[in-house]
PAVOSE-112478 format. One line per field, with one value per residue (C-alpha): residue number from 1; x, y, z; residue in three letters. Coordinates in Angstrom, 2 decimals, always signed. Layout:
// PAVOSE-112478
kolti c(NUM_...);
c1 c(X_...);
c2 c(Y_...);
c3 c(Z_...);
nugu c(Ala_...);
END
This chain:
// PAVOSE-112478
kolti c(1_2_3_4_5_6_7_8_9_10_11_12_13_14_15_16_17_18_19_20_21_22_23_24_25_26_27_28_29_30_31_32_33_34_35_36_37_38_39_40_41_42_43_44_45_46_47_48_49_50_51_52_53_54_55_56_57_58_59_60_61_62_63_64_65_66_67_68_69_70_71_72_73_74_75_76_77_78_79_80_81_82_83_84_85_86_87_88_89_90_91_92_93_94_95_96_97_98_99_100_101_102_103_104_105_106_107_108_109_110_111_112_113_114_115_116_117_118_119_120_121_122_123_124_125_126_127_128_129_130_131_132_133_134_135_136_137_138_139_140_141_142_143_144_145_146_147_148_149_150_151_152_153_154_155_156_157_158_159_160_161_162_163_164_165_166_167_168_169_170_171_172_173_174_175_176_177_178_179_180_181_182_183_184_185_186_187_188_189_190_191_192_193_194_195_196_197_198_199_200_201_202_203_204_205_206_207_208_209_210_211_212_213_214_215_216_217_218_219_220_221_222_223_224_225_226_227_228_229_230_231_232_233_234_235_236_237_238_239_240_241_242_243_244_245_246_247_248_249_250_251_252_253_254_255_256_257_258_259_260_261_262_263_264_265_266_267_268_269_270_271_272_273_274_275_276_277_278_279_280_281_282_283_284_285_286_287_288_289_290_291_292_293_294_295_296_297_298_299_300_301_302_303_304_305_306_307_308_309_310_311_312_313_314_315_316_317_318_319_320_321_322_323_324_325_326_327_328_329_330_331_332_333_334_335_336_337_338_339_340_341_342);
c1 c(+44.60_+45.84_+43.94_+42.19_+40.15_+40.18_+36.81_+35.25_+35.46_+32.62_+32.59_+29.88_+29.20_+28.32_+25.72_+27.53_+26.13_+27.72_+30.87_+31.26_+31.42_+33.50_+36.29_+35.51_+35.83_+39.33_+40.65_+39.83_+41.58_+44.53_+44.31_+44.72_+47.20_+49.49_+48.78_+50.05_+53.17_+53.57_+53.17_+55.19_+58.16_+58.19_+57.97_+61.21_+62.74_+62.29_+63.44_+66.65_+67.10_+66.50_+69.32_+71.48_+70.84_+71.36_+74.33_+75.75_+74.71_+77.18_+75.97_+73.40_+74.38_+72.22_+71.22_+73.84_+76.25_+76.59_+76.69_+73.32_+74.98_+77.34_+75.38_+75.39_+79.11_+81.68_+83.62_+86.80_+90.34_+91.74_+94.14_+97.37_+99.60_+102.73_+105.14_+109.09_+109.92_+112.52_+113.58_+116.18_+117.37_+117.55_+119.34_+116.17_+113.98_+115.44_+115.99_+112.77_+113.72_+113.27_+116.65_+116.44_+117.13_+117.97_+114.90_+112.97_+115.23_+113.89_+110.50_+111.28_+112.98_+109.66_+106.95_+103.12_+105.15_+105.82_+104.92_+108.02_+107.40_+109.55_+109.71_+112.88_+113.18_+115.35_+117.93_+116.82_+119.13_+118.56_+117.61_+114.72_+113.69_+113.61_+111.28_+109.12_+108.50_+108.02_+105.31_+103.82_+101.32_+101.28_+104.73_+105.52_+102.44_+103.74_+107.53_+105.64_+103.55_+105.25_+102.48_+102.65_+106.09_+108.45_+111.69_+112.94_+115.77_+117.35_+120.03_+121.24_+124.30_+125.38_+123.95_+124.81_+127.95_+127.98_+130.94_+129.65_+131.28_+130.08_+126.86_+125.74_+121.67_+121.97_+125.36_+124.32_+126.91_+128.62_+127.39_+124.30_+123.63_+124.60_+122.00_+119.70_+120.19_+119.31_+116.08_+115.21_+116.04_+114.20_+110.75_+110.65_+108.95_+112.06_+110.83_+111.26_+114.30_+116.38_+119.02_+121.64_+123.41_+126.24_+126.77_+128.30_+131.85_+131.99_+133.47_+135.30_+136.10_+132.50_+131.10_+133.08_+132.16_+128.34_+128.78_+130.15_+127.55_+124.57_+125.88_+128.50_+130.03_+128.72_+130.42_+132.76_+134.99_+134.86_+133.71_+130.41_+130.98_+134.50_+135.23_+137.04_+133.64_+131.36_+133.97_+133.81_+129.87_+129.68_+132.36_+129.51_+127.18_+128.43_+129.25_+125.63_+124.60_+127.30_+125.90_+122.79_+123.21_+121.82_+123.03_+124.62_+125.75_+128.65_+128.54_+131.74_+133.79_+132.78_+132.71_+136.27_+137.28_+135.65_+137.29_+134.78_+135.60_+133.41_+134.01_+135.23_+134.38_+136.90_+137.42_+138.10_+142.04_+143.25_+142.88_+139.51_+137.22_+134.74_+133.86_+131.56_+128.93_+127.75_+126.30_+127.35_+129.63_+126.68_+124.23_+124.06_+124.72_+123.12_+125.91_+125.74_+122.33_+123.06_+125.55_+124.28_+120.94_+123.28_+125.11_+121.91_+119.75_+122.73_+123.10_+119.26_+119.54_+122.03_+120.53_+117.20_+116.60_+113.06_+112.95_+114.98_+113.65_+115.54_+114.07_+112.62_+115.98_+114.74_+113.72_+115.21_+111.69_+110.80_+107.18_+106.13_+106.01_+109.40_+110.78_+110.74_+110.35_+109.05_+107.00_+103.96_+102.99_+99.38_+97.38_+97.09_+98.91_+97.65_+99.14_+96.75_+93.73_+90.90_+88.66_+86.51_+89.20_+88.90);
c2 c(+139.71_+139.20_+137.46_+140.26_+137.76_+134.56_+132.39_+130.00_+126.63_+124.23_+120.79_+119.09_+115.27_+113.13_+110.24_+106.78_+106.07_+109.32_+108.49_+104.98_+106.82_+109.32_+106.39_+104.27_+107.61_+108.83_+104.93_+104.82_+108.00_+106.82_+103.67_+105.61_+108.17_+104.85_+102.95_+106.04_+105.94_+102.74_+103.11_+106.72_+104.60_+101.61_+104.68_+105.60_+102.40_+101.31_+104.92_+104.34_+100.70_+102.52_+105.02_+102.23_+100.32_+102.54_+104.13_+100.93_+99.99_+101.26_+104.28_+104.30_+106.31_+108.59_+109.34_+112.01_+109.74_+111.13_+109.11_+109.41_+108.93_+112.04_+114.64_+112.80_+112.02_+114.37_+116.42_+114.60_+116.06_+118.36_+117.07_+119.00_+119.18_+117.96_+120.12_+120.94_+122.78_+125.30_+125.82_+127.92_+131.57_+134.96_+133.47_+131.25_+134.02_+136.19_+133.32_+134.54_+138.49_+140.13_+140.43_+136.48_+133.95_+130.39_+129.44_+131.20_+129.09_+125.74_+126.85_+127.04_+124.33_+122.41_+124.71_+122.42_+119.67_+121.06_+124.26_+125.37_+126.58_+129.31_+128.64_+130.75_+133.03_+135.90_+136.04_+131.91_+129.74_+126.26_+126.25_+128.80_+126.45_+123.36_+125.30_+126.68_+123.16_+121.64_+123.85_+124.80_+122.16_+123.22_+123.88_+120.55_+118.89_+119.45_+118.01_+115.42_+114.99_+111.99_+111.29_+115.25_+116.32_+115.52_+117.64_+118.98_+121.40_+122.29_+125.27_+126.72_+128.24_+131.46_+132.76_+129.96_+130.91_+133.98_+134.46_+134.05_+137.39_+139.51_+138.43_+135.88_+135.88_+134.56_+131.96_+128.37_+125.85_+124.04_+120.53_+122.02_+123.00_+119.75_+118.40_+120.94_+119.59_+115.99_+116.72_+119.04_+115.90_+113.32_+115.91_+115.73_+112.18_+108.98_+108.52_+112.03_+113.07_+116.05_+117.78_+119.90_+122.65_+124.56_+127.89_+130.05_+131.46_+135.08_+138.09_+139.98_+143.21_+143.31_+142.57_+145.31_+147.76_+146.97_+147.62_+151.15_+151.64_+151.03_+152.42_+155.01_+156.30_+153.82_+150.62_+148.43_+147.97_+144.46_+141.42_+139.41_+136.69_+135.37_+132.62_+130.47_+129.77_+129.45_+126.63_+125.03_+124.72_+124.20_+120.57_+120.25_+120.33_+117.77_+115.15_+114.97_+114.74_+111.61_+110.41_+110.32_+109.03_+112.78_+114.67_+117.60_+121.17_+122.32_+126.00_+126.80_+124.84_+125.02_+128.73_+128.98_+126.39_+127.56_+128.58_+130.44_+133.87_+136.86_+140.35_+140.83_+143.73_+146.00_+144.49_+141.26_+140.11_+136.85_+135.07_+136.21_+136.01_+134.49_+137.09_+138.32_+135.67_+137.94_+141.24_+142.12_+139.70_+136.87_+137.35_+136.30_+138.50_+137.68_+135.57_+133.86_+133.10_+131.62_+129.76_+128.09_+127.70_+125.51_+123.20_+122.45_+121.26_+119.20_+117.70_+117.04_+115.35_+113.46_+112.03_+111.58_+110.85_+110.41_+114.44_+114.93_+117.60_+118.28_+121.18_+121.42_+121.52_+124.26_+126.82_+125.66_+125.59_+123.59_+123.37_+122.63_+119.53_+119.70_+119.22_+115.78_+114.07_+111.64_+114.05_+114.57_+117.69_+119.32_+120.14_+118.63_+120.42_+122.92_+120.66_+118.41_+120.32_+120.91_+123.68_+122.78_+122.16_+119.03);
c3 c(+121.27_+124.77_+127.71_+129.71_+131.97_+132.96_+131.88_+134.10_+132.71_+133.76_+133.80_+132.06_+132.72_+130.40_+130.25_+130.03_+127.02_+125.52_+126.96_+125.59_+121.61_+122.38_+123.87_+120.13_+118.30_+119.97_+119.55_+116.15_+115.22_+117.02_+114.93_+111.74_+113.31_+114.32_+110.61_+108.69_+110.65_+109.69_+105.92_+106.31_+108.06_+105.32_+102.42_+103.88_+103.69_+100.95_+99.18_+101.31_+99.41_+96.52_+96.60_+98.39_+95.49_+92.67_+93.92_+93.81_+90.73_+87.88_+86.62_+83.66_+80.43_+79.25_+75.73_+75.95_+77.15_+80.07_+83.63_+85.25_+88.36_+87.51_+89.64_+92.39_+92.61_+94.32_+91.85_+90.93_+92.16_+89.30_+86.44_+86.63_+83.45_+83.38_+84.60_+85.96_+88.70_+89.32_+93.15_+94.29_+95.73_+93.58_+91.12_+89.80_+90.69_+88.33_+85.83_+84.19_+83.40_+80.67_+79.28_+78.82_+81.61_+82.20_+83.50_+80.19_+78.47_+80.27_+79.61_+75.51_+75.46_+76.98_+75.41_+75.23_+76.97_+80.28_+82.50_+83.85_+87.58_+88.85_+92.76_+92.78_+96.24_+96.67_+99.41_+100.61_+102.38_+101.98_+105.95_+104.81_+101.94_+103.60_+106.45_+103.66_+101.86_+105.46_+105.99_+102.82_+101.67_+98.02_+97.09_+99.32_+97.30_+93.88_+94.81_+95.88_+93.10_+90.46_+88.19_+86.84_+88.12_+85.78_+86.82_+89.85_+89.58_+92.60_+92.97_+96.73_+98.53_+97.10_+99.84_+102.43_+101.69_+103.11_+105.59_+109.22_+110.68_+107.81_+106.85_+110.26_+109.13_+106.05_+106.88_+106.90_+108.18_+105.68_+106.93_+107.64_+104.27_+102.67_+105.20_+103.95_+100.41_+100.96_+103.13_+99.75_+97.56_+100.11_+99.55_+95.75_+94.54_+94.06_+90.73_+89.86_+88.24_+89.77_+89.42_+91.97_+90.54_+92.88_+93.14_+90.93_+91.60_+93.56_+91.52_+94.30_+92.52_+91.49_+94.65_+95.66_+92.91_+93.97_+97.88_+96.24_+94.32_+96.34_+100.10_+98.66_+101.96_+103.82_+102.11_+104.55_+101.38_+103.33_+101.25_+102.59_+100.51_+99.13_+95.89_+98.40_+100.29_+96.94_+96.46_+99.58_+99.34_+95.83_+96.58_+99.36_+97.03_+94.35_+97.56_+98.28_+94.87_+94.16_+97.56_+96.12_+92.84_+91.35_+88.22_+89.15_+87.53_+89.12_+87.40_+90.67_+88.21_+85.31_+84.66_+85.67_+83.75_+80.36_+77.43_+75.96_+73.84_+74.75_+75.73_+79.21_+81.33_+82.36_+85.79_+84.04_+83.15_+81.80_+85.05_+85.74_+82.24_+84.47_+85.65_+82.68_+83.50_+86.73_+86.97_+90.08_+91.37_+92.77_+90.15_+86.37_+83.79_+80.45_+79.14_+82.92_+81.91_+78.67_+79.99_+82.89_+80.42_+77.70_+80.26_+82.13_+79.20_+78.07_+81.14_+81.28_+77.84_+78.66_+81.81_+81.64_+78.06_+78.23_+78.78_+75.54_+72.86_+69.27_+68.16_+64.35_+62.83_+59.97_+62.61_+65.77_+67.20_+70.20_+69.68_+66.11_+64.02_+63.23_+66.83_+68.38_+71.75_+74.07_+76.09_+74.16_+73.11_+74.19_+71.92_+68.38_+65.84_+63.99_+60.74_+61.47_+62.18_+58.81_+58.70_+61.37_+63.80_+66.07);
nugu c(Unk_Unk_Unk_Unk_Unk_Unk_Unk_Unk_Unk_Unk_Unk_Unk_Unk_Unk_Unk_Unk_Unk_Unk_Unk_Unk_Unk_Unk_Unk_Unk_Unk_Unk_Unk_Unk_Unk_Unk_Unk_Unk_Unk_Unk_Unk_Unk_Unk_Unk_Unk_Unk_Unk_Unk_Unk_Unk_Unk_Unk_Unk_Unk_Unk_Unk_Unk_Unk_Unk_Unk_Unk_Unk_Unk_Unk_Unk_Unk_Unk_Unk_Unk_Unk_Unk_Unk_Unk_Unk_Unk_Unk_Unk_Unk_Unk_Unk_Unk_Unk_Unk_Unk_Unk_Unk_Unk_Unk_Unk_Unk_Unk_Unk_Unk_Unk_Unk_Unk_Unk_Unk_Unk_Unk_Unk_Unk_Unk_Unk_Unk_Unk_Unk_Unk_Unk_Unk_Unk_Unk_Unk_Unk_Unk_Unk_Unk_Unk_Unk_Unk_Unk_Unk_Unk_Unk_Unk_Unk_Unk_Unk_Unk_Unk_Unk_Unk_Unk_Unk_Unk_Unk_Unk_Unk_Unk_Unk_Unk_Unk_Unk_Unk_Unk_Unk_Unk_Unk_Unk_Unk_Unk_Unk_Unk_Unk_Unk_Unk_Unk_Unk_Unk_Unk_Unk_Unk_Unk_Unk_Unk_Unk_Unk_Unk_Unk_Unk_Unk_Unk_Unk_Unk_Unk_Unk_Unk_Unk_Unk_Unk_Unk_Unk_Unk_Unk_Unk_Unk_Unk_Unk_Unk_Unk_Unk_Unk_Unk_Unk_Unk_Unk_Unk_Unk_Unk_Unk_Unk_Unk_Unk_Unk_Unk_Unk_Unk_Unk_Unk_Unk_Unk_Unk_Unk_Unk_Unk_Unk_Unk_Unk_Unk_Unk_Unk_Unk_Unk_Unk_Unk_Unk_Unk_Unk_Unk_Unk_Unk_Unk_Unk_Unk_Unk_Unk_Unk_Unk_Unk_Unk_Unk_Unk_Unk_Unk_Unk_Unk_Unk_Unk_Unk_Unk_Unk_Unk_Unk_Unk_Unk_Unk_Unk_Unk_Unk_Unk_Unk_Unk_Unk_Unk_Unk_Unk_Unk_Unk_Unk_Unk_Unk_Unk_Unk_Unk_Unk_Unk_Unk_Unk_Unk_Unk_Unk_Unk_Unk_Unk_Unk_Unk_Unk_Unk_Unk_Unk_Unk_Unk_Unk_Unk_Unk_Unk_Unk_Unk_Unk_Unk_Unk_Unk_Unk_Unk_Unk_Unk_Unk_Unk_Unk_Unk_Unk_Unk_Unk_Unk_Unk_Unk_Unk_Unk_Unk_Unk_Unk_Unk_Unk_Unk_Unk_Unk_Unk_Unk_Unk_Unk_Unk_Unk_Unk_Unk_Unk_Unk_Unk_Unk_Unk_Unk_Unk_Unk_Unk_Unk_Unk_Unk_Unk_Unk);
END
């Protein structure tokens, strides 16, 4: 309860004699007071040693076999499987679609060896990508990464290409981009193997067909994106990769150049059978995927042989028994696995 008065406090003297204990009975209890300090601070020394000493010590197992010292360590970084990584613009994005892509293709080819990352973004310039990996600590992390990342594929400038007066935000000088492309190269790990693969040639009737088809009235009938540039950029893109001693896919050429039968669309003529491996004049059509799918695993069997997979020659299978390679599969196989498993 509060203090509703003030009492009178009187002082009392004591007799000398009385005084003289009270002085030996407040020295005494500061004598304890200051001894169990004493033996408080030495506890705590010596339990300091203690931990000091045990931490140093290599860790005791238990009858578990597990470290003793375990709990008191700091969790260790996670393990990260090994893995290959796809960068690139909308034509790696939609390398995973459901109709069957190139990049789904990578990924069965590599099934329990590898996880195939799709870091494929729609409508990128390599001047956006090389901003995004500058400033993105994971994505730059994982190029970075040699002990798990075992492939980097890297495939820019159909849109780069884009003519300056038609399409200015996405156009990317042609030195510029081939600047681009060794900065990209420099992120990924040395020991990491890569690849650069060009862009693909530019249908102009199709482009032409989709500007039709998607604005109607409003279509320029004016052409944001020609072959002639896809080629400049795509010789751009092989230069760097000679420079740099990396295997590269130059899909530019090599689609114009193939021989392959197949059904051509109705735009197509002798001169332009090409033309059947895009969808719209820029993107891949399903044979586009198939093709650019065949000519890149060949190329990364032929050179990097350690990432070389024959599938099971009976089913054609990447990931049973039957299929062979020096990346090591995860997982034991089932072959080899009794009734109680492992």
């Amino acid at each position: 309860p509060p203090l509703l008065y003030r009492p009178s406090i009187r002082k009392v003297k004591l007799p000398k004699t009385s005084r003289s204990k009270v002085a030996t009975r407040v020295a005494r209890r500061r004598l304890v007071a200051a001894g169990s300090a004493v033996v408080c601070g030495v506890a705590l020394v010596v339990r300091a040693a203690a931990l000091h000493a045990r931490a140093a010590a290599p860790s005791q197992q238990s009858r578990h076999g597990v470290p003793m010292a375990a709990a008191h360590q700091s969790t260790p970084p996670p393990v990260a499987y090994p893995r290959a990584v796809l960068l690139g613009d909308s034509i790696t994005q939609l390398s995973f679609g459901a109709e069957g892509g190139w990049g789904a293709a990578v990924a069965d080819r590599y099934q329990r060896r590898l996880d195939v990352l799709n870091r494929g973004y729609s409508g990128y310039t390599t001047r956006w990508m090389r901003q995004l990996v500058d400033n993105d600590v994971a994505l730059r992390s994982v190029l970075e990464d040699a002990a798990a990342t075992k492939l980097v594929v890297i495939f820019f400038g159909a849109n780069d290409a884009s003519l300056a007066e038609h399409n200015a935000r996405q156009h990317v000088p042609l030195a510029e981009y081939a600047d681009n492309l060794r900065a990209l190269v420099a992120r990924v790990a040395h020991t990491t193997p890569k690849v650069l693969v060009c862009p693909p040639p530019v249908g102009h009737a199709q482009r032409l067909a989709y500007q039709r088809e998607r604005y109607g009235a409003a279509a320029t009938g004016v052409l944001e994106r020609t072959n002639e540039s896809a080629g400049r950029y795509a010789a751009a893109c092989e230069a760097v990769a000679r420079d740099l001693g990396v295997p590269c896919l130059n899909l530019w050429s090599l689609m114009q150049a193939s021989s392959e039968e197949w059904s051509a669309s109705e735009e197509s003529s002798s001169s332009d059978h090409w033309t059947a491996y895009l969808s719209d004049g820029l993107h891949l059509s399903p044979a586009g995927n198939r093709f650019v799918a065949s000519n890149l695993l060949r190329l990364i069997d032929a050179e990097f042989p350690g990432l070389r997979v024959v599938p099971c020659p009976h089913t054609g299978n990447c990931g049973t028994s039957g299929a062979t390679s020096p990346l090591p599969m995860h997982g034991p196989l089932h072959d080899a696995l009794g009734p109680e498993g492992m």
